[in-house]
One Martini backbone bead per residue (centre of mass of N, CA, C, O) as a GRO file, in nm:
protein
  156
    1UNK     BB    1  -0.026   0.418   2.829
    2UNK     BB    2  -0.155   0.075   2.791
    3UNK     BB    3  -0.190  -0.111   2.493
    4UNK     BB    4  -0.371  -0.399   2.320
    5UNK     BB    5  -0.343  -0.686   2.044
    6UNK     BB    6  -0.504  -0.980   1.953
    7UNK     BB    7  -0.493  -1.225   1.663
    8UNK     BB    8  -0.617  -1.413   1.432
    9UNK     BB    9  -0.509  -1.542   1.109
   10UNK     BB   10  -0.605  -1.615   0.770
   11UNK     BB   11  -0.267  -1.663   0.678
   12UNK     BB   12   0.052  -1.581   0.639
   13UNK     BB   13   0.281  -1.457   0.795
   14UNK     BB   14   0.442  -1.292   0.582
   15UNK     BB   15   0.200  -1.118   0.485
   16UNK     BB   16   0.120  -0.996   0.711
   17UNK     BB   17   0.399  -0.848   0.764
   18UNK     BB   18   0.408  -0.667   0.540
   19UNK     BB   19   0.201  -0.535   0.569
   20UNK     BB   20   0.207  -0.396   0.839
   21UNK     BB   21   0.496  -0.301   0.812
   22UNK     BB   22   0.380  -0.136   0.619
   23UNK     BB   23   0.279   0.218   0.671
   24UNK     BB   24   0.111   0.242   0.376
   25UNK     BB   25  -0.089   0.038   0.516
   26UNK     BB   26  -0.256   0.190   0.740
   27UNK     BB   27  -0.537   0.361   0.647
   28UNK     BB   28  -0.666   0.083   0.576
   29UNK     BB   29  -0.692  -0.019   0.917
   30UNK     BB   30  -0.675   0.279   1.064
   31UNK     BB   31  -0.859   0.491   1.224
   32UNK     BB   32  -0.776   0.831   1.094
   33UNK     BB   33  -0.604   0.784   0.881
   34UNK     BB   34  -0.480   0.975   0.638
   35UNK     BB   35  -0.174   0.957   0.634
   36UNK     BB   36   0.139   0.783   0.468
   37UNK     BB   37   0.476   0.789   0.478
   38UNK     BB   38   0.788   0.760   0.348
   39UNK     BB   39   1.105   0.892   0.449
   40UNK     BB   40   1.277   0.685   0.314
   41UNK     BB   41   1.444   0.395   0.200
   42UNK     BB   42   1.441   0.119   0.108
   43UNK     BB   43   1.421  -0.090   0.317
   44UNK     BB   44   1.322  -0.174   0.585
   45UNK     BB   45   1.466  -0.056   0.923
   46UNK     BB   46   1.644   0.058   1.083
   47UNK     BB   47   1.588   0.375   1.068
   48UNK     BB   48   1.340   0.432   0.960
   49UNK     BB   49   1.108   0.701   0.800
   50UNK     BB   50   0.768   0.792   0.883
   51UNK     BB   51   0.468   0.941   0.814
   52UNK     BB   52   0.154   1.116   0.968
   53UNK     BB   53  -0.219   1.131   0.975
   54UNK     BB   54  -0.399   1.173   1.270
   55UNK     BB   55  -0.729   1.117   1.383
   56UNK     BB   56  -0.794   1.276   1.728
   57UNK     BB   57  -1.033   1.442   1.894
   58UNK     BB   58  -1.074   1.643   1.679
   59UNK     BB   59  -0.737   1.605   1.551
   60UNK     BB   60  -0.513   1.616   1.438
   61UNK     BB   61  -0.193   1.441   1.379
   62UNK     BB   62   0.147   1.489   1.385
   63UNK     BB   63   0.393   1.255   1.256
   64UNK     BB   64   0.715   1.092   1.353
   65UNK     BB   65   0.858   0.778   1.265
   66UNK     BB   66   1.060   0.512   1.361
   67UNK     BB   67   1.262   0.255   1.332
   68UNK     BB   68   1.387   0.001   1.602
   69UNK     BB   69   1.294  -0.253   1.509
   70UNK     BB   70   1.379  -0.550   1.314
   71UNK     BB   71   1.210  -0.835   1.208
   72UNK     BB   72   1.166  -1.045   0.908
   73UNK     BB   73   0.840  -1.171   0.961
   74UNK     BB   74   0.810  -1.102   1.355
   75UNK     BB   75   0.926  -0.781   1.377
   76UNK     BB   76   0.817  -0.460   1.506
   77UNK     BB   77   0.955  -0.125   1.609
   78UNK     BB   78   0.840   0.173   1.691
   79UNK     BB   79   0.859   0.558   1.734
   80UNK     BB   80   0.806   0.869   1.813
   81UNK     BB   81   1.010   1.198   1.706
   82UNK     BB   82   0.752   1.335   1.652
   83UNK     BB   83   0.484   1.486   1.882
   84UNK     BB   84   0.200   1.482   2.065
   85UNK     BB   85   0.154   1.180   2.031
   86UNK     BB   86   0.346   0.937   2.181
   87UNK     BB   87   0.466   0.641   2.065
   88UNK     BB   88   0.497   0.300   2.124
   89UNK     BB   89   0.566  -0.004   1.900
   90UNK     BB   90   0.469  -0.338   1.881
   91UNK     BB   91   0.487  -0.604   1.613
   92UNK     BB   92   0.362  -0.926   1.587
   93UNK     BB   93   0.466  -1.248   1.425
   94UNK     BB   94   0.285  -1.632   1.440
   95UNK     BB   95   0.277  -1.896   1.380
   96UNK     BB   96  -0.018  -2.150   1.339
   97UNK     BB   97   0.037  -2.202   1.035
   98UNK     BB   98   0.081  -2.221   0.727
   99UNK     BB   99  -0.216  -2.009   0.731
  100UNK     BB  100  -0.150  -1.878   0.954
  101UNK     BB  101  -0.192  -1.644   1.276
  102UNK     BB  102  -0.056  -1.433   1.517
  103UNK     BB  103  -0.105  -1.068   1.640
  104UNK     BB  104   0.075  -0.847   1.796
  105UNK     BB  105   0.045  -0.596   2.021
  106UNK     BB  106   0.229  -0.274   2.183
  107UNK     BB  107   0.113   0.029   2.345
  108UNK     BB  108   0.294   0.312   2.422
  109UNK     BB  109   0.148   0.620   2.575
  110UNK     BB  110   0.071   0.985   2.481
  111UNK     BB  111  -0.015   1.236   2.649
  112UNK     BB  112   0.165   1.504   2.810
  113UNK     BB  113  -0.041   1.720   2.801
  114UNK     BB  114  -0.280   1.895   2.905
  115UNK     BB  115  -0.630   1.787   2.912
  116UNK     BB  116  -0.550   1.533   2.823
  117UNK     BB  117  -0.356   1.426   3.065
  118UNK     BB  118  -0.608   1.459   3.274
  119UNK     BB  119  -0.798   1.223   3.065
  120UNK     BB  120  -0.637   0.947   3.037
  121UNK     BB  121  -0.814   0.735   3.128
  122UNK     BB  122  -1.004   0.773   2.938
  123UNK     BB  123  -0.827   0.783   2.675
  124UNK     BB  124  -0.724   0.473   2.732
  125UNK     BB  125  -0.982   0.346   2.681
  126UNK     BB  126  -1.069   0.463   2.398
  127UNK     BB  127  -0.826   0.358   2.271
  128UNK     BB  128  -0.846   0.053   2.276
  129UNK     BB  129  -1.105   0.025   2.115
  130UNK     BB  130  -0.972   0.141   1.869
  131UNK     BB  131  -0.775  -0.083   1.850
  132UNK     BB  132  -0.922  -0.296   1.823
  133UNK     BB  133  -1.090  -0.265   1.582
  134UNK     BB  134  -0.856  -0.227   1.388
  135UNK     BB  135  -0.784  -0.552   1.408
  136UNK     BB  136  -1.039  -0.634   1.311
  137UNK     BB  137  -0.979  -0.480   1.007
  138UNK     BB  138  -0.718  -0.664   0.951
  139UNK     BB  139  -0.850  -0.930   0.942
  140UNK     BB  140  -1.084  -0.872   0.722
  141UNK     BB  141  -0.843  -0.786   0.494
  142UNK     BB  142  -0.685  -1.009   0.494
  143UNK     BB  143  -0.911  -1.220   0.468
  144UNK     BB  144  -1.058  -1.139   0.214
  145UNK     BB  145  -0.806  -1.167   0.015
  146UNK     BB  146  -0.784  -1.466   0.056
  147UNK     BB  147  -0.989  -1.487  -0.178
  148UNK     BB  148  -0.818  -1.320  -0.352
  149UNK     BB  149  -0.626  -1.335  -0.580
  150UNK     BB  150  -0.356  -1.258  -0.603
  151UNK     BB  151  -0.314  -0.997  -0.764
  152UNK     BB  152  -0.533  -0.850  -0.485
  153UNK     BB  153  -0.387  -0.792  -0.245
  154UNK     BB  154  -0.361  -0.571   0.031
  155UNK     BB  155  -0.119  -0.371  -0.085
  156UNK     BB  156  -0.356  -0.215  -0.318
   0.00000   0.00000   0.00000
């Protein structure tokens, strides 16, 4: 499966990049997140680890993931290193003015077997529609912070 999702964030590129890039504010804005944590010690770098807890089809799904790449500020890349629904994210960040940015996201992968990998198209239109959803609360979330004081991060 590859979904996608791309947006403009009226924010300025290095904070949308450290919000998403810290993977302990997944939670804040990715449906079925439930939980999140880095096992690794900062700062984030190639080889940083974290886990996390998301539902998804009615289960839990507990993961391990790696950082592969990393440009601070730019792009991140992602991989599961352990997980029943593997997959890889690459997300970039790119500046359209002092205060603006566009955010991509790239995602690929899924279910290896089972019931899941049978019904793989569905649940790639239905994944899609989801990362949507999630990239549309990014933007909500972080452009609403932008009306609130620094003290109010969106990373609080």
């Amino acid at each position: 499966m590859k979904m996608t999702a791309t947006r403009d964030i009226a924010r300025p590129a290095g904070q949308v990049f450290d919000f998403f890039a810290d993977a302990s504010n997944n939670p804040k804005w990715q449906n079925g997140m439930q939980f999140c944590e880095w096992t690794s010690q900062p700062p984030i770098a190639v080889g940083s680890t974290y886990q996390q807890t998301a539902r998804f089809m009615g289960r839990d799904i507990l993961s391990t993931f790696e950082v592969t790449a990393h440009e601070p500020g730019r792009l991140i890349a992602i991989e599961t290193i352990k997980s029943t629904f593997p997959i890889q994210v690459v997300r970039t960040v790119e500046p359209t003015g002092n205060e603006s940015c566009r955010v991509s996201a790239d995602i690929t992968g899924g279910p290896e077997r089972g019931v899941a990998k049978l019904v793989e198209p569905l649940i790639g239109r239905w994944a899609q529609k989801s990362v949507d959803r999630d990239y549309d609360r990014l933007v909500q979330l972080l452009e609403s912070a932008s009306s609130d004081s620094t003290e109010n991060s969106p990373s609080e």
